[in-house]
N, C-alpha and C positions, 0 to 999 in steps of 0.2 A: 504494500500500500504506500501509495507515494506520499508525501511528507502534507502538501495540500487540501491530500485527502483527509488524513489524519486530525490534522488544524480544523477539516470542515466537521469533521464528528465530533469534535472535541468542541464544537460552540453549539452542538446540538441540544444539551440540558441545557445550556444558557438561554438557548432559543428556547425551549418548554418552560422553564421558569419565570420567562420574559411574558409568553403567554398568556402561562395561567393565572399570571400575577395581574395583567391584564383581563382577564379576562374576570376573575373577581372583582375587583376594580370596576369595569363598567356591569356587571351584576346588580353590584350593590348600589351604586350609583343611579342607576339607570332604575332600577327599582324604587327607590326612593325618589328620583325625578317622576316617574312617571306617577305614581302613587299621591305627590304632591299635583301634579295636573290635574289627574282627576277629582283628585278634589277639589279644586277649583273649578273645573267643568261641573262637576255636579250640584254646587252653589251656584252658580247661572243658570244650569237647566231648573232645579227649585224654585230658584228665581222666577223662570220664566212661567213655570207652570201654576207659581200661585201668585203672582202679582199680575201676569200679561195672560191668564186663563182662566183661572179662579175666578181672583180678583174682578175683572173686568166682566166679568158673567152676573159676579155676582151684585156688583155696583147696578150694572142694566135692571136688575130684577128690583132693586131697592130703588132706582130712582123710579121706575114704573112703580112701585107702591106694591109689589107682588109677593112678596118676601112671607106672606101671611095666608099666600093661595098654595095648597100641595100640586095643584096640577103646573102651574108656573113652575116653582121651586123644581118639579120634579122635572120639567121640559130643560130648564137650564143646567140644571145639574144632569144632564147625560150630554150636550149639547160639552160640556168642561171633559167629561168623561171619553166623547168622541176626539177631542182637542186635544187629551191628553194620550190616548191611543196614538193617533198620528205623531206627535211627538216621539212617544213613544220607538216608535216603527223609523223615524228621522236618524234618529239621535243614538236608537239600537241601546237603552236604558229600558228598565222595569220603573215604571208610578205604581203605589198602590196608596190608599187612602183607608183611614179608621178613623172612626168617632172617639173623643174624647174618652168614652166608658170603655171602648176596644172596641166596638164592634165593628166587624169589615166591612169595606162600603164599595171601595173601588180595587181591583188589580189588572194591569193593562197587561197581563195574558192569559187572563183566565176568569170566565165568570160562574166558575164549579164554585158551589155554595163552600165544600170542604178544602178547595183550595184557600176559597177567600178567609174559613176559618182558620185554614194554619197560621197563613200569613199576619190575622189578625191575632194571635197567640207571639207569634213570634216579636211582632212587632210593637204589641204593646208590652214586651220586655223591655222595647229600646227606648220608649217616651221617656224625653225627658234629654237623648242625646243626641251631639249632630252628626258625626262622623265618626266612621270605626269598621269595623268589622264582627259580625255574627255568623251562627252556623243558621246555616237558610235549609230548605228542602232537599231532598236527596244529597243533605250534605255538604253543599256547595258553598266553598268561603267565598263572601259577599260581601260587598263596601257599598256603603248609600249614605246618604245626606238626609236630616230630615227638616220639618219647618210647619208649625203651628197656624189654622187658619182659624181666627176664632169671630164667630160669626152667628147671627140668629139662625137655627134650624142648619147651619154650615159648621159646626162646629168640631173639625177636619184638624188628624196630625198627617201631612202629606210627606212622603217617602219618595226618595229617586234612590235607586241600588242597580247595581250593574256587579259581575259575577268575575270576583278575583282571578279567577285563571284566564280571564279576555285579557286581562292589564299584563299576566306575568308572560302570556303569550308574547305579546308584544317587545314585554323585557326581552325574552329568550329571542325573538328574531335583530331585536337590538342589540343584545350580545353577540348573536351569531354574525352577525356583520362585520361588530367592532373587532372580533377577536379574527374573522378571514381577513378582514383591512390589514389588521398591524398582522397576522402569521404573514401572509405579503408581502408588507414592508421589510417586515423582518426578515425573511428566506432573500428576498432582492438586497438587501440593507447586509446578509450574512455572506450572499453571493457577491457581491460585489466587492465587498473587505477579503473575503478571500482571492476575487482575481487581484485586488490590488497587491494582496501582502506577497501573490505568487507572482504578480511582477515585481516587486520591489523587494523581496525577499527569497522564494524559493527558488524561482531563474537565476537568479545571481548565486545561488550555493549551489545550484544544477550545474551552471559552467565550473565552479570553484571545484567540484564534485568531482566534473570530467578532466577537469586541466589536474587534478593531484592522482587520477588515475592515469593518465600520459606519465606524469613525471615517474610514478612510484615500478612503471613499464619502461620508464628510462626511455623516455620520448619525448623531448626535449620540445615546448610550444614555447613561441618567439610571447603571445600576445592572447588577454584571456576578457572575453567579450563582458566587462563589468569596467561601467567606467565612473561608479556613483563616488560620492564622495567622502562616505561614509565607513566605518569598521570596515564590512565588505569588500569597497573599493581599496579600503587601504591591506589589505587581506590579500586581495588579488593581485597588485602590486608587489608585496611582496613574495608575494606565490611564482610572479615572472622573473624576478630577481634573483629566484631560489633556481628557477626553473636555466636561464642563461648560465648560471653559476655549474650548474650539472652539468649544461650540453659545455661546455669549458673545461669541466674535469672530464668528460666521455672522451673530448676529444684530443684532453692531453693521454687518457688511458691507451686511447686508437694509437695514438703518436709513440708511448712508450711500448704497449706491444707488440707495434712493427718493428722498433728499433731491438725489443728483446730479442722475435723470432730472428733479425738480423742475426742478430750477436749469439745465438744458440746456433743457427745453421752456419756463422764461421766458428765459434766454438767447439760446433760437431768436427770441422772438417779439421782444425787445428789440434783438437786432442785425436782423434780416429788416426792421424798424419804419423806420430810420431807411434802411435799403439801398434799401426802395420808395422811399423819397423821393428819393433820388440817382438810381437807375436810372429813377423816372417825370420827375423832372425833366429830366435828360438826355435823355431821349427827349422830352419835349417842344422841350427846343431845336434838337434834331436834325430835329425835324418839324415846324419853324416855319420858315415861308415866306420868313422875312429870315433864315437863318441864312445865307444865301450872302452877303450883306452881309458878315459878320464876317469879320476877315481868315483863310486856311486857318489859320495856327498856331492861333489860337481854336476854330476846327473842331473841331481834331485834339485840343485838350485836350480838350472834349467827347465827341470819339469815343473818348478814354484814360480819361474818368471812367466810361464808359458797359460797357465792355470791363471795366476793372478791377473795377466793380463787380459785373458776370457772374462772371468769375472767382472773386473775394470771396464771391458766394453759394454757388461749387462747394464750397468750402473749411467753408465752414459746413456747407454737405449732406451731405459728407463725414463731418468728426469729428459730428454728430450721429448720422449712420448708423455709424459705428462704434462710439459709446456704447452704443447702443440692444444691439449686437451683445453688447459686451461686459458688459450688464448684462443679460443673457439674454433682453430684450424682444423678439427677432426672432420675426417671426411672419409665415406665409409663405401666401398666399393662393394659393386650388386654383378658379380657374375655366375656362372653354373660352375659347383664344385659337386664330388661325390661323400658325402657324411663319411661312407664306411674306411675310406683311405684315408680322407683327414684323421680321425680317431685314433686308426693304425699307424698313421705316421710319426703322428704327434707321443705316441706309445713308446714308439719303438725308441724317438731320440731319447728316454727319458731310461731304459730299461738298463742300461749300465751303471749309471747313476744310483739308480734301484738297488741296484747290486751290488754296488761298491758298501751301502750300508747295510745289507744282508736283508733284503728285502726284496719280495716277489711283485710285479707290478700285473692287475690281471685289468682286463675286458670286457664290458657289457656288451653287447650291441644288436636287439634285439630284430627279428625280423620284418616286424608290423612298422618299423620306421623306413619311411621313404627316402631310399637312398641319394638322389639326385637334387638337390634345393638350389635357388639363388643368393646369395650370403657375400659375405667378407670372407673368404676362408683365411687371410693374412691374420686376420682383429681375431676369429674363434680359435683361431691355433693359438696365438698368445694368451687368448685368455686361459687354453685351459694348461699350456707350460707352465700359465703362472700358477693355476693351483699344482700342477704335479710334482713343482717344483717344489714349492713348500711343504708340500708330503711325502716329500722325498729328505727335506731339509731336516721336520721332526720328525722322524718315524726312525726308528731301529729296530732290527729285525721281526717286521711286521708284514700287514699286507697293503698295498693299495690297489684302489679299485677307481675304474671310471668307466663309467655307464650312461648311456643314453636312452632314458625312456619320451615313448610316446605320453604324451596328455591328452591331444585333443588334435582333431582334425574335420577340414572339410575337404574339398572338391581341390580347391587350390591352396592352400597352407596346411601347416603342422604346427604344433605348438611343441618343442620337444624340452626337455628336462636335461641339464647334463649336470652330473656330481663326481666327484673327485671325495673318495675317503679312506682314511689313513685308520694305523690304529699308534699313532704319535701320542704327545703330551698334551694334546688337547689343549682348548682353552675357556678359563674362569668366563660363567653367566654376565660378571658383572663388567668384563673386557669385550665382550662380542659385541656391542653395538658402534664399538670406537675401529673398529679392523678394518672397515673401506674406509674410514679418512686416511688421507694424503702424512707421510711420514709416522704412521702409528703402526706397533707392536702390541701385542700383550702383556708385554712386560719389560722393562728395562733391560733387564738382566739377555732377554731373548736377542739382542742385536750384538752383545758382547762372545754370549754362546754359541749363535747362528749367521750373524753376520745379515747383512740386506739392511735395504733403506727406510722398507715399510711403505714402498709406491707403487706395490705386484699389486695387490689388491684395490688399492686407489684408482688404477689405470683397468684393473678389471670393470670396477662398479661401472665408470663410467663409458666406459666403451661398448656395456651392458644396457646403459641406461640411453645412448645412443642409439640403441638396435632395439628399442619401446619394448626392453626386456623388464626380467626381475631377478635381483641377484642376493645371496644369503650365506648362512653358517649356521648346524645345526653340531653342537659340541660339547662334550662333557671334559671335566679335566683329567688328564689321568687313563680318560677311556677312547682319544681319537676326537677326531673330526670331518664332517663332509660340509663342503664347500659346493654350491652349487648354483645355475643361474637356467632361468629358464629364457627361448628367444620363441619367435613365430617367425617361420621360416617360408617363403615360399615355394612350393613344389613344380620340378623342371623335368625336363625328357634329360635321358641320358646321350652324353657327347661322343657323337661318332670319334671313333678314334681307330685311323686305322694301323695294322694288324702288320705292314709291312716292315720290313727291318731295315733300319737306315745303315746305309752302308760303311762299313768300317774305312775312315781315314787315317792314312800316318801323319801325326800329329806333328813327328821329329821333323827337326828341318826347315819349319816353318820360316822363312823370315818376317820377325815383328820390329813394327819402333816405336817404342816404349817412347811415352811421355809424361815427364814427369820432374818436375822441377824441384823438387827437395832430394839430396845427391843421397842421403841414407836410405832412402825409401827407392831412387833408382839402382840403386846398388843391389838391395836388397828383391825387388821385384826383377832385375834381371839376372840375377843368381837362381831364385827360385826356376825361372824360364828355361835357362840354360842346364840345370838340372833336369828337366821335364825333358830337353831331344832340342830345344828352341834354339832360332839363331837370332840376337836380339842387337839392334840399332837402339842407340837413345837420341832424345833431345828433349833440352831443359824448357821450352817454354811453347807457345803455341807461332812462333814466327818460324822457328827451327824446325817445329811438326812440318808448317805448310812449306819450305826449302824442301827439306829432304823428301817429302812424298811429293814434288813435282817432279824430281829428276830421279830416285831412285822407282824399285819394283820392292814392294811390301807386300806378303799377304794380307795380313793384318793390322792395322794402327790401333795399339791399346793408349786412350786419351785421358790425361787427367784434366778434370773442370777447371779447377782455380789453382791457376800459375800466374804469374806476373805477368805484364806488360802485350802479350792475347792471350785472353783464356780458352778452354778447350773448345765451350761452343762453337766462338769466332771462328777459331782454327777448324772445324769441322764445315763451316759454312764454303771457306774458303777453297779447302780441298774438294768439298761438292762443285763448286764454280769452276775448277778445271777443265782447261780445253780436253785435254788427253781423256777419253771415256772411262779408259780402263783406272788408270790414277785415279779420276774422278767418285767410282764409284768402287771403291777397296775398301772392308767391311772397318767399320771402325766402332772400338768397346771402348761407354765410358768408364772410367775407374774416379769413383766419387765415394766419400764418407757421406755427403749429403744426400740419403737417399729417401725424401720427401716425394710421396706420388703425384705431385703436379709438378716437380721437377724433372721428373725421371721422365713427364712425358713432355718436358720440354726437351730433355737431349733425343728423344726418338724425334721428335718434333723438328728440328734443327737437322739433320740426317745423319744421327745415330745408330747402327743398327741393334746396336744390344746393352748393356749396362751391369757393372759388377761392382757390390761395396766392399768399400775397405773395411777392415782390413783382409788382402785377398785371402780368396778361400783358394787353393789352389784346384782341388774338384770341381769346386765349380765353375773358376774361370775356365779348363781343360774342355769341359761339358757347351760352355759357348762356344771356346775355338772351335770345336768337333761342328757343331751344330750349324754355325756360321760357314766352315771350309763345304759342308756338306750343300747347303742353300748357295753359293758360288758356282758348285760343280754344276749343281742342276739347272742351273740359270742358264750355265753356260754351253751345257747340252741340252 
């Protein structure tokens, strides 16, 4: 009910009160005025019937000297009789007439002997007064006047009465009136105060209303339709001044978290930079033939630089995918993945792991779930490494489990359930509702014991809450826990995929040229290379890429993004502009830390053919060359 409305019912008793009070008021009034009239009417009508009928009858008989004949006397006295009937009938009054002893002589409606008798009962109770009220015949309260004619052989109290309820009739049509008049006045007099008070009052808190629902939606109005001069106005004013002051902060917030995501996506690419170097290092001495020469503790440092620097990149991939979240950059990609591989893949990286702490990892996966959906598969594999990982992290010699049930489906979605449960340390009732905020543990102690930032589960909720999921922990301490999150999935036909075997390429021999402008990181990605069969060219910057691939023959140009003075885009644009076709069109992979998906499909964009992040994986980059020499041959046959 709008506020208006409210105010209007809320002067509705006011208005009944106003009424009633009214309408007693003219009641009582009006009763009494009328009551006062007629009694004055009825001392004229008196008047009239024994001074100007009587009277005047009676004078005629006395000046004619008759007054002493019954037959006269009796002629004039019905001649007053008939005068006072008409009257009577005029004037819409009862006359009736008694002899001083009582006896009844006249009634002007009636000449039944025992009407005349009541009347004269009745009436010679009142001699003696003028005005009032008596109980009359059947009842009826009655007001009359009366007036003495004293006279030879006339010797008359005459009565004028008229019947109480003709006078309160009238009251009551006169109250009915007064009180429709003023309910009128008053419903127009209530209607009209309220359209005033709702322009001058509730329109201006309507707009006040609408502009702090913008602002409090973070919608910045330059200007707010109240322009009075009053609280209100000064209200609204400052509600504009509040509201400029926001859009100033929004758009320093805009301002600083473009300059953040800057400074993370060169932060990514400046710590990823130096981590290649350590993790390819590391891996090359892990993969050098004398490393059993060196005594195990040297090993083991090795195998601790090599680990720690894994780790160290999680922790980056982490607070980076959490920025990105929290500066609303999350963007979530809708393609056809198969449920049942995801699951099994995402299993299998985790099963060593497993086992390293004497722990068996098993497998749900029922058949009634639809195996083909449209999804992230990128965003559901991380979410669910990140619970495996945690139930891997507390769990010793236990089980874990992850399963997907169905909930609910129709024609085209599924609603599916996925849980990850361990039987680890579980955690306290009164820590589970703190576990998806951003840097929280369970317990202090947990981060010294365990290690992590406490941003797995932050970066799950919300990449859960992005996909109009729901996401939880059901946990005892002491006795395990399951982590789980449900999504609604869309269902897809399954991806032709054919069946033919791509042909095996020799990989050795290749010649590549390596770009890449920090000399540890070229040193070390052309080591790796040259270990693989590779014959590898370098050059430090994107001016050196586009020299040497106009005049030499390269299979391949692996490109790095951000070098000095051309970066790799340029440098790739350039080498696409070459006259020479073949030059022109020589497959080139970028090698980027920054691997943001509307970046990645700017360097495909820019003529890219494939993309690999630091720090290289050497599998995988091996799996692009293959893939890449393989899409060459067939082009070119």
């Amino acid at each position: 009910m709008r506020l208006y409305q409210k105010y209007f019912l809320t002067m509705l008793p006011i208005i009944l009160i106003c009424v009633g009070s009214l309408g007693f008021w003219s009641f009582t009034h009006s009763r009494n005025a009328l009551y006062e009239s007629e009694e004055e009417n009825m001392k004229l009508l008196l008047n009239e019937a024994v001074h100007h009928i009587i009277s005047s009858r009676y004078d005629l008989l006395e000046q004619a000297g008759l007054t002493d004949i019954p037959a006269f006397v009796e002629s004039y006295q019905e001649e007053v009789f008939n005068e006072l009937d008409n009257l009577a009938t005029v004037t819409k009054r009862r006359y009736f007439v008694i002899a001083q002893d009582g006896t009844p002589i006249y009634c002007s409606d009636s000449k039944d002997p025992k009407v005349l008798s009541q009347w004269s009962e009745l009436a010679q109770s009142l001699k003696g007064q003028n005005f009032g009220t008596f109980q009359a015949q059947n009842d009826i309260n009655t007001l009359y006047a009366s007036a003495v004619f004293n006279k030879t052989n006339w010797n008359w109290v005459v009565f004028v009465s008229r019947p109480e309820e003709e006078v309160t009739q009238q009251v009551s049509i006169i109250q009915l009136v007064t009180i429709g008049v003023s309910l009128i006045s008053i419903l127009l007099m209530g209607g009209l105060l309220t359209l005033v008070t709702r322009r001058l009052l509730i329109q201006p808190i309507n707009h006040l209303q609408k502009a702090a629902s913008h602002i409090s939606q973070q919608e910045p109005i330059d200007r707010i339709d109240v322009t009075s001069n009053d609280e209100l106005g000064d209200l609204a004013r400052d509600m504009e001044g509040m509201s400029k002051a926001i859009k100033n902060k929004i758009e320093e917030v805009q301002v600083a978290n473009k300059a953040k995501s800057m400074f993370l996506a060169h932060m990514s690419h400046e710590l990823r930079s130096p981590l290649n170097s350590i993790l390819g290092y590391a891996d090359l001495a892990l993969g050098n033939k004398d490393i059993q020469a060196l005594p195990k503790e040297t090993q083991n440092y090795i195998k601790t630089i090599s680990s720690s620097g894994n780790h160290l990149m999680d922790l980056i991939g982490d607070i980076l995918d959490f920025s990105k979240i929290e500066a609303g950059e999350l963007v979530l990609e809708k393609s056809a993945m198969s449920l049942a591989e995801l699951v099994e893949e995402t299993s299998s990286m985790m099963v060593l792991a497993a086992r390293e702490k004497n722990n068996s990892l098993d497998v749900t996966f029922p058949d009634n779930v639809h195996r083909w959906v449209l999804g992230d598969s990128v965003r559901l594999r991380q979410i669910l490494m990140n619970f495996l990982s945690n139930a891997v992290k507390f769990t010793t010699d236990g089980t874990i489990t992850l399963s997907v049930a169905l909930k609910s489906e129709d024609e085209f979605t599924q609603r599916l359930r996925f849980e990850v449960s361990d039987q680890g340390i579980g955690i306290p009732k009164s820590k589970q509702s703190s576990l998806f905020s951003a840097f929280s543990q369970a317990d202090v102690s947990t981060t010294r014991n365990y290690g992590g930032t406490g941003l797995g589960l932050a970066i799950n909720k919300q990449l859960v809450l992005a996909m109009d999921g729901e996401i939880g922990v059901d946990s005892e301490e002491d006795k395990g826990s399951t982590f789980w999150f449900e999504v609604t999935l869309d269902k897809t036909k399954a991806l032709y995929r054919p069946q033919a075997e791509v042909p095996e390429h020799d990989l050795t021999n290749l010649n590549l040229l390596l770009v890449e402008d920090i000399k540890v990181n070229q040193i070390m990605a052309k080591a790796l290379l040259e270990k693989s069969g590779q014959s590898v060219d370098t050059a430090d910057n994107g001016f050196q890429a586009v020299e040497k691939a106009s005049k030499n023959d390269y299979d391949i140009i692996l490109m790095d993004i951000h070098m000095p003075e051309m970066d790799g885009v340029e440098a790739t644009k350039q080498i696409r502009a070459l006259s020479d076709s073949t030059k022109s069109t020589i497959p080139i992979v970028a090698l980027t830390a920054d691997i943001e998906t509307s970046n990645l499909k700017e360097y495909v964009a820019c003529g890219m053919n494939a993309t690999c992040a630091k720090p290289l994986n050497m599998d995988d980059l091996l799996k692009t060359l293959k893939r890449l020499i393989h899409e060459r041959s067939a082009n070119a046959a």
